[in-house]
PDB file of N, CA, C, O and CB in Angstrom:
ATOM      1  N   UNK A   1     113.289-138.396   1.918  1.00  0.00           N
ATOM      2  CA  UNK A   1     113.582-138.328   3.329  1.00  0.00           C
ATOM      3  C   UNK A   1     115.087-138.106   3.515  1.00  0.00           C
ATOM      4  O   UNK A   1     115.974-138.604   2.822  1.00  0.00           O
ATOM      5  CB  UNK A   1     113.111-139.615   4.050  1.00  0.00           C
ATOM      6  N   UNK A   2     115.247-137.219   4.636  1.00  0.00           N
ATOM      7  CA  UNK A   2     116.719-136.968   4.673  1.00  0.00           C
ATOM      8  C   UNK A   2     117.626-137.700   6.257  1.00  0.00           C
ATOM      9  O   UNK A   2     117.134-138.109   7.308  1.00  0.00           O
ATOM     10  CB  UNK A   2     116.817-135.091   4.598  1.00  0.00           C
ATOM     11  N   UNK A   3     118.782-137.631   5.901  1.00  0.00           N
ATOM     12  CA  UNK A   3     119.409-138.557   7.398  1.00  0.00           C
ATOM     13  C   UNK A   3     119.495-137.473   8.145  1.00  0.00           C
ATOM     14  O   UNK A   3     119.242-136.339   7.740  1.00  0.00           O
ATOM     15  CB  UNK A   3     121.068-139.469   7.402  1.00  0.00           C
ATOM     16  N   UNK A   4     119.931-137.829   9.512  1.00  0.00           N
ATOM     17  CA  UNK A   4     120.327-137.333  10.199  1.00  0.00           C
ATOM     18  C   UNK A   4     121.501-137.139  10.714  1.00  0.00           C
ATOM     19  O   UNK A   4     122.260-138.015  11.129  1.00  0.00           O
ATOM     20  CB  UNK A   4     119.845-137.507  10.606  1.00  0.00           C
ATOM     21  N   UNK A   5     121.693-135.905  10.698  1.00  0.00           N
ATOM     22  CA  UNK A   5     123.323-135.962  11.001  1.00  0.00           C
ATOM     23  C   UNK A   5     124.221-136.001  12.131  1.00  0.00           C
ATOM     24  O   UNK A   5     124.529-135.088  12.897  1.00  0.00           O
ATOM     25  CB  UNK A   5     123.794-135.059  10.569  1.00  0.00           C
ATOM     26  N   UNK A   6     124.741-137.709  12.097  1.00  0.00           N
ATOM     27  CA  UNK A   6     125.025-137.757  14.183  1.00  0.00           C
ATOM     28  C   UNK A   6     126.144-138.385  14.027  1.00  0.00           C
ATOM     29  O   UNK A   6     126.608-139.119  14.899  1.00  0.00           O
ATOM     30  CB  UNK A   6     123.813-138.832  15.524  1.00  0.00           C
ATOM     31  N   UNK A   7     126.653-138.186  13.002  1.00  0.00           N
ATOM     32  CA  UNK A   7     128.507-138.134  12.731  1.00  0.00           C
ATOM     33  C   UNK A   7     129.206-137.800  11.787  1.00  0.00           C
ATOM     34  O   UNK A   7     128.617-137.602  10.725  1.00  0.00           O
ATOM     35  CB  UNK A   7     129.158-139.193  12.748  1.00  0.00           C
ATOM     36  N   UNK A   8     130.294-137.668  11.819  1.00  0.00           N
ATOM     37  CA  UNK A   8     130.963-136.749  11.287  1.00  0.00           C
ATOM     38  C   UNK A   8     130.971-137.271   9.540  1.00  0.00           C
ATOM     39  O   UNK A   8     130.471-138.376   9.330  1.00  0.00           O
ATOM     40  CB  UNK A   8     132.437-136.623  12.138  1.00  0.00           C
ATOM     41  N   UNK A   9     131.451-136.596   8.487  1.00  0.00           N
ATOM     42  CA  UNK A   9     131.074-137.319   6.857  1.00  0.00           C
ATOM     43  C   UNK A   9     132.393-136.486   6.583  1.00  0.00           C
ATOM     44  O   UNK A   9     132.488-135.259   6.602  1.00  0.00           O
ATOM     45  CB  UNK A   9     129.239-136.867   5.707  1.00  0.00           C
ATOM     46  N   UNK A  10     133.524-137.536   6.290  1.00  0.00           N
ATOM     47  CA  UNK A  10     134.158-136.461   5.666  1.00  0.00           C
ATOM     48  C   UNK A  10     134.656-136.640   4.135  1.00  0.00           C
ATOM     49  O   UNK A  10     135.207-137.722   3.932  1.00  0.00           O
ATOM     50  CB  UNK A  10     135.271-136.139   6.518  1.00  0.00           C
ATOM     51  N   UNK A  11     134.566-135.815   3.081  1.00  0.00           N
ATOM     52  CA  UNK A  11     134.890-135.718   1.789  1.00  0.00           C
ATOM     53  C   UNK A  11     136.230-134.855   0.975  1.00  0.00           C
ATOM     54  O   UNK A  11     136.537-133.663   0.952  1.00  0.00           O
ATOM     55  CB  UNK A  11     133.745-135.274   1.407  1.00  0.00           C
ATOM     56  N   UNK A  12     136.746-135.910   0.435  1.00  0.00           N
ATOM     57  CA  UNK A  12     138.198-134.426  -0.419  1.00  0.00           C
ATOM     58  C   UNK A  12     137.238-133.753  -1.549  1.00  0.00           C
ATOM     59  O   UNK A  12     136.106-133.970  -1.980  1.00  0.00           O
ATOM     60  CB  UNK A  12     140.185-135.381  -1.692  1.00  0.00           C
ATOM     61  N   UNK A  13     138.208-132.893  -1.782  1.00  0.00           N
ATOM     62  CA  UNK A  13     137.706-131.989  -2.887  1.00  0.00           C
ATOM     63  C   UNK A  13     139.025-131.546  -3.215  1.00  0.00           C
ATOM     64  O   UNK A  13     139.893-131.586  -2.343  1.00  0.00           O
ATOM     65  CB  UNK A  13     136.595-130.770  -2.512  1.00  0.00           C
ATOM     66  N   UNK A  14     139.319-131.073  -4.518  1.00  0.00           N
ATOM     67  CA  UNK A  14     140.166-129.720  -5.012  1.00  0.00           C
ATOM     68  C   UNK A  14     139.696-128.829  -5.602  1.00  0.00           C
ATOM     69  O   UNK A  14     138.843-128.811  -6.490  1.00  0.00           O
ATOM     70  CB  UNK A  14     141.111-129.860  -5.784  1.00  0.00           C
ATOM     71  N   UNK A  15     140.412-127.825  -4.973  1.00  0.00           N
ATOM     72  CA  UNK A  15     140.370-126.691  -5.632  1.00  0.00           C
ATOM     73  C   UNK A  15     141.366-125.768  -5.517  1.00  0.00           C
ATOM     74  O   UNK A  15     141.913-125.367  -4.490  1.00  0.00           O
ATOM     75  CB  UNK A  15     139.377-126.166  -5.386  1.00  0.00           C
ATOM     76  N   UNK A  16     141.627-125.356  -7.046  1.00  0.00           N
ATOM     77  CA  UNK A  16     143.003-124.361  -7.427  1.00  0.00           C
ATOM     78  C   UNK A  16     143.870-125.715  -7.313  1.00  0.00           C
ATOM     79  O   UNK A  16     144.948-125.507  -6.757  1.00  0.00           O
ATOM     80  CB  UNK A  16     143.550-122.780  -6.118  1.00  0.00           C
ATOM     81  N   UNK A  17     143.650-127.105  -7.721  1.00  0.00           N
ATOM     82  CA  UNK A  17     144.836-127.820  -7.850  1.00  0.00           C
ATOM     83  C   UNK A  17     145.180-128.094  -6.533  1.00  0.00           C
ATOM     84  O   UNK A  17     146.287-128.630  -6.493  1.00  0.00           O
ATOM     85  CB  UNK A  17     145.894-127.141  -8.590  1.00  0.00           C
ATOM     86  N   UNK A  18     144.728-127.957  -5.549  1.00  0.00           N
ATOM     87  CA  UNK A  18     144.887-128.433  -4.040  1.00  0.00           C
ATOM     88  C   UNK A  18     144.025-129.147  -3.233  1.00  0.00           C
ATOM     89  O   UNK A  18     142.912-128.668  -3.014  1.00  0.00           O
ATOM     90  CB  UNK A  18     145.041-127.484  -3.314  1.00  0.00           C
ATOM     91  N   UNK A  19     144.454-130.591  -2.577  1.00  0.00           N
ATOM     92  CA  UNK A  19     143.243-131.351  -2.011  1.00  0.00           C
ATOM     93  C   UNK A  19     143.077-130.884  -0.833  1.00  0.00           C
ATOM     94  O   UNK A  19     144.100-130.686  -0.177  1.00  0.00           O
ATOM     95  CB  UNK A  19     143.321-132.813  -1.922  1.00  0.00           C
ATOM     96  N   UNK A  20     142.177-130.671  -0.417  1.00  0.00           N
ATOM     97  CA  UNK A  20     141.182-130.733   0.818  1.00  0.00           C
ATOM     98  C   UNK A  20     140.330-131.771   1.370  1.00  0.00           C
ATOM     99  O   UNK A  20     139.752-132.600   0.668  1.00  0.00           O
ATOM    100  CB  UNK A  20     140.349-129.914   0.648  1.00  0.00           C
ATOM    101  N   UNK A  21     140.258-131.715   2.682  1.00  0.00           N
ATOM    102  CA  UNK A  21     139.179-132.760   3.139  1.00  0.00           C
ATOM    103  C   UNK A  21     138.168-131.906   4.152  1.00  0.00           C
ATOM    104  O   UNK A  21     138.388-131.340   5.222  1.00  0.00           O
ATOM    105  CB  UNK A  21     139.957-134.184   4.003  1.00  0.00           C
ATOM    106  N   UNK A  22     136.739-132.088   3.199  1.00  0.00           N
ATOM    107  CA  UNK A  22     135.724-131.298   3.851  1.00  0.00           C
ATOM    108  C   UNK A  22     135.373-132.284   5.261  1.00  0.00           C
ATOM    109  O   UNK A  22     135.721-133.463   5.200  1.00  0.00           O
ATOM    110  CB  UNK A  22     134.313-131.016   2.713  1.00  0.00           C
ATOM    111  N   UNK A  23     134.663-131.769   6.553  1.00  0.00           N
ATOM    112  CA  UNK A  23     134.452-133.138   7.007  1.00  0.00           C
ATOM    113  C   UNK A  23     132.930-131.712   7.808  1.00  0.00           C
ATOM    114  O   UNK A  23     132.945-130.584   8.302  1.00  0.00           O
ATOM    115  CB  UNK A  23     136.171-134.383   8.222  1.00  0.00           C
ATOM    116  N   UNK A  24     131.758-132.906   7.418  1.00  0.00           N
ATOM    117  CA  UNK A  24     130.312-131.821   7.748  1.00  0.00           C
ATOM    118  C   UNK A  24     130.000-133.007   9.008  1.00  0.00           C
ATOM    119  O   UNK A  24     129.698-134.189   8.837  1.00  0.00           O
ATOM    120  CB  UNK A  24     128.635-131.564   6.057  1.00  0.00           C
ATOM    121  N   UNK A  25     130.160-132.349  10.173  1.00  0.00           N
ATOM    122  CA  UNK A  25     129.492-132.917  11.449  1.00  0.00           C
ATOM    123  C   UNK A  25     128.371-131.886  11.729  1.00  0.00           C
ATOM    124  O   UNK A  25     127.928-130.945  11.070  1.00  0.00           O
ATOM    125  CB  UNK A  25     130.579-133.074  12.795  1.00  0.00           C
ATOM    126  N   UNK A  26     127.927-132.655  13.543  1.00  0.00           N
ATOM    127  CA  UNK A  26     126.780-132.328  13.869  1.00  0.00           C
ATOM    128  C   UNK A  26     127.720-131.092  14.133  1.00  0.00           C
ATOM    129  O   UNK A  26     127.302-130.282  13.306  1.00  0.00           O
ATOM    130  CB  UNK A  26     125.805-133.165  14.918  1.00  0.00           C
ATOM    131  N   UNK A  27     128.719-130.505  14.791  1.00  0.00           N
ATOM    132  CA  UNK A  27     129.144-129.666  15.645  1.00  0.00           C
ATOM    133  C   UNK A  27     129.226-128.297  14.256  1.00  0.00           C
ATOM    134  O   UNK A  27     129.286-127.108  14.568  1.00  0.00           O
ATOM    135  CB  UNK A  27     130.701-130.315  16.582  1.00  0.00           C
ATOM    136  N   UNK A  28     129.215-128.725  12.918  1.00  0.00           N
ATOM    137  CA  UNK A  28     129.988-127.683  12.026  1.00  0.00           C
ATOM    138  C   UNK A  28     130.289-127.961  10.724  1.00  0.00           C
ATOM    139  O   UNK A  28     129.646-128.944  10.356  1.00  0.00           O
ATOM    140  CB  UNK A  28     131.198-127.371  12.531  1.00  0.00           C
ATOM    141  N   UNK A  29     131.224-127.369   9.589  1.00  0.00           N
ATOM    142  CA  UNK A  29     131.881-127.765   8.844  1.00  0.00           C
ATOM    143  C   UNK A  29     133.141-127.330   9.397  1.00  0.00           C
ATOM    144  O   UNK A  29     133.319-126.581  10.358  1.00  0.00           O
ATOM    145  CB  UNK A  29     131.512-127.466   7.664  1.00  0.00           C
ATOM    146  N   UNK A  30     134.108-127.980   8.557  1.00  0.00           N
ATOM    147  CA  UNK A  30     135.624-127.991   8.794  1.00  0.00           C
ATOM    148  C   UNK A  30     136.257-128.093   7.287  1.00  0.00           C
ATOM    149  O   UNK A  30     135.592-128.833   6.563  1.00  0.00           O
ATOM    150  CB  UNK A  30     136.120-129.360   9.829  1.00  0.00           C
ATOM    151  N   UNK A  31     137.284-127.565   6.729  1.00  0.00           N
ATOM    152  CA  UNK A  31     137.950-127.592   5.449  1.00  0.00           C
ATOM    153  C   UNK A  31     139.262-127.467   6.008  1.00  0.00           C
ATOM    154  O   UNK A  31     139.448-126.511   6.760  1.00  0.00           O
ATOM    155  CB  UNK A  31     137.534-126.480   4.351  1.00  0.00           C
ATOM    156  N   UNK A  32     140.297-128.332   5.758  1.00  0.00           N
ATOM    157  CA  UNK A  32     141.550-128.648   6.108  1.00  0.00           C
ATOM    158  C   UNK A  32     142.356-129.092   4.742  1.00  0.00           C
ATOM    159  O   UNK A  32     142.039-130.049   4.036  1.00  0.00           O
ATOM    160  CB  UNK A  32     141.483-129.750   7.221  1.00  0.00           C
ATOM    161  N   UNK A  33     143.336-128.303   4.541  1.00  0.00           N
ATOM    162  CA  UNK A  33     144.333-128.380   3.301  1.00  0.00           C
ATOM    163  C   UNK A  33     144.395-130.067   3.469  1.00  0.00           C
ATOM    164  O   UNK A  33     144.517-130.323   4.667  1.00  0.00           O
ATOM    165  CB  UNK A  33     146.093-127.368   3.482  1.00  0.00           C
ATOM    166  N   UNK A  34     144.350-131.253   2.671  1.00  0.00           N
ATOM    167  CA  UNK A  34     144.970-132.389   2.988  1.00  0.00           C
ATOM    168  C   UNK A  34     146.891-132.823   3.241  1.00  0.00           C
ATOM    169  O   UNK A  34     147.926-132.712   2.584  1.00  0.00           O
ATOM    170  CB  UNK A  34     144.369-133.063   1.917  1.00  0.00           C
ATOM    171  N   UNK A  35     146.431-133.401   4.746  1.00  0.00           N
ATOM    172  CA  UNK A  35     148.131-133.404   5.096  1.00  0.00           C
ATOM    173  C   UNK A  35     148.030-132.761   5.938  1.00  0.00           C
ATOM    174  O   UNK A  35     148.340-133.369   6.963  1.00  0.00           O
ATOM    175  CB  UNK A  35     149.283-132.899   4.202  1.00  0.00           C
ATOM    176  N   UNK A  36     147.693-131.598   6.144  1.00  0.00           N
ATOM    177  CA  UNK A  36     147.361-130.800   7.670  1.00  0.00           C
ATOM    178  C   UNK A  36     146.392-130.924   8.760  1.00  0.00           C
ATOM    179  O   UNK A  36     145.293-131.428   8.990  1.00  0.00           O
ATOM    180  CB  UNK A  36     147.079-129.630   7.473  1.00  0.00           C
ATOM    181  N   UNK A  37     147.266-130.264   9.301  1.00  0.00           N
ATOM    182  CA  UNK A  37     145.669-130.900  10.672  1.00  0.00           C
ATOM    183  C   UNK A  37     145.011-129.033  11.376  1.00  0.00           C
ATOM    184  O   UNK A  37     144.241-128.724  12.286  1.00  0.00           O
ATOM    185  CB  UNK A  37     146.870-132.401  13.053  1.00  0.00           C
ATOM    186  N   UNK A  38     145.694-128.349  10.526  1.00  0.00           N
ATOM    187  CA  UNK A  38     144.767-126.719  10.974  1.00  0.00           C
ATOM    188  C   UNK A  38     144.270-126.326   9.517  1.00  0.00           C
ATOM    189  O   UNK A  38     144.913-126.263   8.469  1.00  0.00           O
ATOM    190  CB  UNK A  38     145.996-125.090  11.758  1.00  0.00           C
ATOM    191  N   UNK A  39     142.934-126.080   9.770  1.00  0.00           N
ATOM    192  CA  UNK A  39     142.034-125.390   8.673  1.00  0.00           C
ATOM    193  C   UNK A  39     141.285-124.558   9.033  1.00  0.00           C
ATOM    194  O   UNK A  39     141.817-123.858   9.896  1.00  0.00           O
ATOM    195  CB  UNK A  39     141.250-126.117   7.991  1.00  0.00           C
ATOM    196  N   UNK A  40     140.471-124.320   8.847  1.00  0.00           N
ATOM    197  CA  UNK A  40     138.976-123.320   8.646  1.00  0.00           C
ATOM    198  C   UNK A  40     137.991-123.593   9.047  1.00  0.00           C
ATOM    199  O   UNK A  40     137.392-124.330   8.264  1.00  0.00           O
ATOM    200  CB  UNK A  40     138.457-123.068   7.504  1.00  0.00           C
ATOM    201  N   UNK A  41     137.286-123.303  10.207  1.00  0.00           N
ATOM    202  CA  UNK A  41     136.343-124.320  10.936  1.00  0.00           C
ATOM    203  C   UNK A  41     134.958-123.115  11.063  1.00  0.00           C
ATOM    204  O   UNK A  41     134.998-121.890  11.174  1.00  0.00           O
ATOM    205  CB  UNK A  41     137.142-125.029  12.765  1.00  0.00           C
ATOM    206  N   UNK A  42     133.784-124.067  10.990  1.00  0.00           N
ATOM    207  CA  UNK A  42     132.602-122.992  10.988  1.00  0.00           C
ATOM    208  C   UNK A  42     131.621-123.891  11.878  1.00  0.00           C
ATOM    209  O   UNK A  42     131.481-125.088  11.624  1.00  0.00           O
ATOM    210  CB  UNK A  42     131.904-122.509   9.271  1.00  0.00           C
ATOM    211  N   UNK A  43     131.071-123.378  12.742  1.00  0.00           N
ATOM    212  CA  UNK A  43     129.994-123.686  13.603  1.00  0.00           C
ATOM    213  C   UNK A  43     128.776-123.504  12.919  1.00  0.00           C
ATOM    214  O   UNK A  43     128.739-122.479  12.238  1.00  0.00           O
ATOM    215  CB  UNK A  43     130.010-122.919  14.795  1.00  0.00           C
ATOM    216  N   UNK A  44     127.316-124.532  12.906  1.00  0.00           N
ATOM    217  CA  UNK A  44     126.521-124.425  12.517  1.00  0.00           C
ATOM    218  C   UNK A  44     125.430-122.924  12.800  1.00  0.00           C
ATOM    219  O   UNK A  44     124.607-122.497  11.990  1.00  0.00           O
ATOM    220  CB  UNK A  44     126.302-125.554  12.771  1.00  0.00           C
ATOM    221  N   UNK A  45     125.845-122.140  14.657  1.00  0.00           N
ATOM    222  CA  UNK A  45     125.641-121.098  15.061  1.00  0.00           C
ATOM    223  C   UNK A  45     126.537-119.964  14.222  1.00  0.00           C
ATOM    224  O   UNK A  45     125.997-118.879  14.009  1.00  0.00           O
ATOM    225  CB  UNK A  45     125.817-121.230  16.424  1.00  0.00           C
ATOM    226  N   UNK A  46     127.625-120.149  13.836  1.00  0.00           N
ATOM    227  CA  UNK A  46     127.827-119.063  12.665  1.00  0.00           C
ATOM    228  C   UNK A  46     127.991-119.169  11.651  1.00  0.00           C
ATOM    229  O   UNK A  46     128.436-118.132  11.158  1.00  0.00           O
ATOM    230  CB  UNK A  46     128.567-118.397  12.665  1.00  0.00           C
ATOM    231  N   UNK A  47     127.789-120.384  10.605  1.00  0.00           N
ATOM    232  CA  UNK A  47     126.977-120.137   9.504  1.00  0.00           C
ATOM    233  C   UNK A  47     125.594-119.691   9.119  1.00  0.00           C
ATOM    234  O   UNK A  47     125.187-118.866   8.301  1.00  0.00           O
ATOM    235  CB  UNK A  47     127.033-120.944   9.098  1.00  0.00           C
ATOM    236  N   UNK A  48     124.843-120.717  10.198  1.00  0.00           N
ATOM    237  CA  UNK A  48     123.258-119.738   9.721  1.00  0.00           C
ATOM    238  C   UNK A  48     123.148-119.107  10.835  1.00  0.00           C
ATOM    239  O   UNK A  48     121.945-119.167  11.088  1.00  0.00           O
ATOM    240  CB  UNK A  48     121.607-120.583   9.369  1.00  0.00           C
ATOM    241  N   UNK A  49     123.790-118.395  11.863  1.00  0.00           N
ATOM    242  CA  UNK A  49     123.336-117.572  12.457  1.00  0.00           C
ATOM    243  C   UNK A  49     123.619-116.066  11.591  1.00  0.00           C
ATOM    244  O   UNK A  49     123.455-114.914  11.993  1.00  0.00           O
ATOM    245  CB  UNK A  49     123.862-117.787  13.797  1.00  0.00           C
ATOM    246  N   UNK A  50     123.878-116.334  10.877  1.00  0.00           N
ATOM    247  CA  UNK A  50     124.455-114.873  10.256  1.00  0.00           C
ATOM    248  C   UNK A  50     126.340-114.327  10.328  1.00  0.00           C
ATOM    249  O   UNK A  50     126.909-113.870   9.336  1.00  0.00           O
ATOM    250  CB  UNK A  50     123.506-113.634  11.286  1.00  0.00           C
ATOM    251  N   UNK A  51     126.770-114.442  11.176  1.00  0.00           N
ATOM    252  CA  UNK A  51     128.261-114.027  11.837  1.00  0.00           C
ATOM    253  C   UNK A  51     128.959-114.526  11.117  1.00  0.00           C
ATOM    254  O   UNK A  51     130.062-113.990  11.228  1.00  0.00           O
ATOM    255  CB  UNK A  51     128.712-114.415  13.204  1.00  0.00           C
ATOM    256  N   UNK A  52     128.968-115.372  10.316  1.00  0.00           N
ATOM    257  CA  UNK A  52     130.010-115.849   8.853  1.00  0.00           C
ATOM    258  C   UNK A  52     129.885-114.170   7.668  1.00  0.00           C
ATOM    259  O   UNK A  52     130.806-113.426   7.330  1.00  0.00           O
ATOM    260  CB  UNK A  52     128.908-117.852   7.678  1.00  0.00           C
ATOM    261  N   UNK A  53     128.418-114.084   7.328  1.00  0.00           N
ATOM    262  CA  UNK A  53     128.603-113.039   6.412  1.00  0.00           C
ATOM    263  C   UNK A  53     129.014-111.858   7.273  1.00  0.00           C
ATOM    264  O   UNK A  53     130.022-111.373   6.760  1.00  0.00           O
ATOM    265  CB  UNK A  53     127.331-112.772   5.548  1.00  0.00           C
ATOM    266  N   UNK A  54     128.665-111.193   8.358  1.00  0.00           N
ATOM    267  CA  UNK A  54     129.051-110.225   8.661  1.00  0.00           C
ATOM    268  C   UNK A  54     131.013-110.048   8.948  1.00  0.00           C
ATOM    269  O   UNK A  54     131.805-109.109   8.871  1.00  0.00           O
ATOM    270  CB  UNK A  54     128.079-110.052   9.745  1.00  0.00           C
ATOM    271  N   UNK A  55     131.113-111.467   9.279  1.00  0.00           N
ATOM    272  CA  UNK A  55     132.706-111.417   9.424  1.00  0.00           C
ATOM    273  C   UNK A  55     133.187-111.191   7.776  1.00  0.00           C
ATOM    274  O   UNK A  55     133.625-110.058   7.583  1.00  0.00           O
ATOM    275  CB  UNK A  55     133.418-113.082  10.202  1.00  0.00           C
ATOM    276  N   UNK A  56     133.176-111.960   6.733  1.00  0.00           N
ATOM    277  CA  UNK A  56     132.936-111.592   5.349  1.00  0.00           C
ATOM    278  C   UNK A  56     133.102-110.090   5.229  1.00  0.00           C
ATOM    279  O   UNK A  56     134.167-109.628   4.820  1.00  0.00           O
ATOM    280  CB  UNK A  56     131.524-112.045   4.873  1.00  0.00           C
ATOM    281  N   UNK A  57     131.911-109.177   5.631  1.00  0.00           N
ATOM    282  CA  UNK A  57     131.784-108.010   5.114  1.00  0.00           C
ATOM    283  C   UNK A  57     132.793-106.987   6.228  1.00  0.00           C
ATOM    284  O   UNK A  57     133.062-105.810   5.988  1.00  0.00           O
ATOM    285  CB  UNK A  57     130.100-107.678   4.980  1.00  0.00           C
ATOM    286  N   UNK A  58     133.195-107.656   7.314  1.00  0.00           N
ATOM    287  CA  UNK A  58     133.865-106.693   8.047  1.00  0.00           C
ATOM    288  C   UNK A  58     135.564-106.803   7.528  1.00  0.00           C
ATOM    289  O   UNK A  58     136.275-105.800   7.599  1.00  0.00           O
ATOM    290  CB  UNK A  58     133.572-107.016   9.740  1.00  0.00           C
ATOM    291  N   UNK A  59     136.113-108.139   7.003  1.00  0.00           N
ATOM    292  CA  UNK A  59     137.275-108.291   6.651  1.00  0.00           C
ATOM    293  C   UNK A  59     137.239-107.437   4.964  1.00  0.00           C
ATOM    294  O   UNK A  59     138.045-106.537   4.727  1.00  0.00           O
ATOM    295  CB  UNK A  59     137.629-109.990   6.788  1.00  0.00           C
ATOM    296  N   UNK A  60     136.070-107.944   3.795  1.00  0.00           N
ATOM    297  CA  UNK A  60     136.395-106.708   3.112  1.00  0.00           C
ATOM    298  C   UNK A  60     136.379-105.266   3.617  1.00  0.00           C
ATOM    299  O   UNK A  60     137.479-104.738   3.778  1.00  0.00           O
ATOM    300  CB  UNK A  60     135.651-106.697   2.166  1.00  0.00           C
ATOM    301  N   UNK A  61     135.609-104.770   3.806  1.00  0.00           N
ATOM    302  CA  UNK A  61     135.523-103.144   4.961  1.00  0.00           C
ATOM    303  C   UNK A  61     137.553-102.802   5.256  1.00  0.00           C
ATOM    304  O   UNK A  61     138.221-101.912   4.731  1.00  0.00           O
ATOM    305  CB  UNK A  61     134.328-103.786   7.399  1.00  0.00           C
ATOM    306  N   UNK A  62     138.023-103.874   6.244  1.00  0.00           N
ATOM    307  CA  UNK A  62     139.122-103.759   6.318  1.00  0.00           C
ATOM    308  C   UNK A  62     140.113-103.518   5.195  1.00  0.00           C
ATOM    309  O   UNK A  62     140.925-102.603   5.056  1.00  0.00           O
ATOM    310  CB  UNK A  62     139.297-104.586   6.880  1.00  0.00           C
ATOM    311  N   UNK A  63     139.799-104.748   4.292  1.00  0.00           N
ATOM    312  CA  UNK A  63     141.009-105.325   3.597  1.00  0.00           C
ATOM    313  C   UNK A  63     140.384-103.830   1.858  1.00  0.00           C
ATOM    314  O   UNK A  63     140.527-104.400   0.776  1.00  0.00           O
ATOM    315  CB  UNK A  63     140.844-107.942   3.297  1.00  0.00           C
ATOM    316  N   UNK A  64     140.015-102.807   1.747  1.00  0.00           N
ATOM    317  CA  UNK A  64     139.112-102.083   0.959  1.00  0.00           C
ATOM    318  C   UNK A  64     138.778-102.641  -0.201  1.00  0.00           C
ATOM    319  O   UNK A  64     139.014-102.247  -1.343  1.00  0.00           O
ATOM    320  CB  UNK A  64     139.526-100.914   0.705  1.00  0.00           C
ATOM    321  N   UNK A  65     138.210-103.589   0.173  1.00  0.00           N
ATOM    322  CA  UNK A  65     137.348-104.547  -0.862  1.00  0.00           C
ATOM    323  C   UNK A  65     136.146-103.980  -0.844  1.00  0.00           C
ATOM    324  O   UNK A  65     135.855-103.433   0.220  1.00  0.00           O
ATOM    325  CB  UNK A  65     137.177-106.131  -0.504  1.00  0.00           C
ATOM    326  N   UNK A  66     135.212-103.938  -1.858  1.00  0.00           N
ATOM    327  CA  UNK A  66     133.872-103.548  -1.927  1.00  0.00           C
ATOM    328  C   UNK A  66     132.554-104.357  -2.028  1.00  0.00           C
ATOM    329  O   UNK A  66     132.614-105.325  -2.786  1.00  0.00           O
ATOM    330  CB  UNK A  66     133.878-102.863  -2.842  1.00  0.00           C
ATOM    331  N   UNK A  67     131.837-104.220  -1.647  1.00  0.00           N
ATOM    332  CA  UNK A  67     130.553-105.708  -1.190  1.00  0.00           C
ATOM    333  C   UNK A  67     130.153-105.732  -3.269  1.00  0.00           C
ATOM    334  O   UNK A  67     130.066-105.006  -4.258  1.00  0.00           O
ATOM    335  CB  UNK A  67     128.231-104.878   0.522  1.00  0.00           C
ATOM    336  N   UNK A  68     130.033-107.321  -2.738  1.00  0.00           N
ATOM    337  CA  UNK A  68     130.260-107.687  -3.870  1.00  0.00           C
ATOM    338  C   UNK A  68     131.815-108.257  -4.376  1.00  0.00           C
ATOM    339  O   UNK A  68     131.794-108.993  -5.362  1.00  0.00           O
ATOM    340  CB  UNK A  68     129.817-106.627  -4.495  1.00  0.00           C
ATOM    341  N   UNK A  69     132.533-108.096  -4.045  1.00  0.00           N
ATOM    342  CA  UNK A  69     133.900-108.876  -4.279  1.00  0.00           C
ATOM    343  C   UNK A  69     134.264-110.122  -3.988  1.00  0.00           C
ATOM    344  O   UNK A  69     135.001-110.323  -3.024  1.00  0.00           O
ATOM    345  CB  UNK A  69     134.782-108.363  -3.742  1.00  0.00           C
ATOM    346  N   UNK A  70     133.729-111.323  -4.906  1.00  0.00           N
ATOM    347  CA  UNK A  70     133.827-112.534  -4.580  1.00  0.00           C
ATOM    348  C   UNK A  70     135.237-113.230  -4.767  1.00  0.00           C
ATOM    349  O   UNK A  70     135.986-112.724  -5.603  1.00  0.00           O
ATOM    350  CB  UNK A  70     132.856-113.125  -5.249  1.00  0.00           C
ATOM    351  N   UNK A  71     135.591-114.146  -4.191  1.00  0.00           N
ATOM    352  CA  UNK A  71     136.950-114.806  -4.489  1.00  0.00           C
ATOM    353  C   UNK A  71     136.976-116.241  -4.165  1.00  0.00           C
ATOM    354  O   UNK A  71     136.784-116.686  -3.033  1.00  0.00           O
ATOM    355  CB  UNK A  71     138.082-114.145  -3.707  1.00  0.00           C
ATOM    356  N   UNK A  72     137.267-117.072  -5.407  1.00  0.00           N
ATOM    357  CA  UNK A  72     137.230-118.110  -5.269  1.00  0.00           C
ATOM    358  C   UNK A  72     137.305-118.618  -6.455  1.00  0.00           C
ATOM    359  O   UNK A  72     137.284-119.839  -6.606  1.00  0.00           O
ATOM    360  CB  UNK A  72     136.409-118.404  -4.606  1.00  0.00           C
TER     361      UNK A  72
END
């Protein structure tokens, strides 16, 4: 059985040697460098609505990256 999610959970992580604090609410995820207070914020409507990958494929398109070019 799984919880429900009706507040906010937030977790560090590193990566590349840099902490972060993930924090997964009802409203989204959020990833914020630790120490800062502006990060990277995703709405549950554009992660699974789709509009995360298409933004993805429109910034490679721009940046002449080719689908398939992962980074991380």
């Amino acid at each position: 059985m799984t919880t429900k999610l009706d507040k906010a959970l937030k977790r560090e992580i590193e990566f590349k040697g840099v902490a972060y604090t993930v924090t997964l609410g009802p409203e989204g995820l959020k990833i914020v460098e630790k120490g800062k207070r502006k990060g990277q914020e995703l709405t549950w409507e554009a992660l699974i609505g789709g509009s995360v990958s298409l933004t993805s494929d429109l910034q490679d398109s721009v940046s002449g990256g080719g689908a398939g070019n992962e980074t991380g």
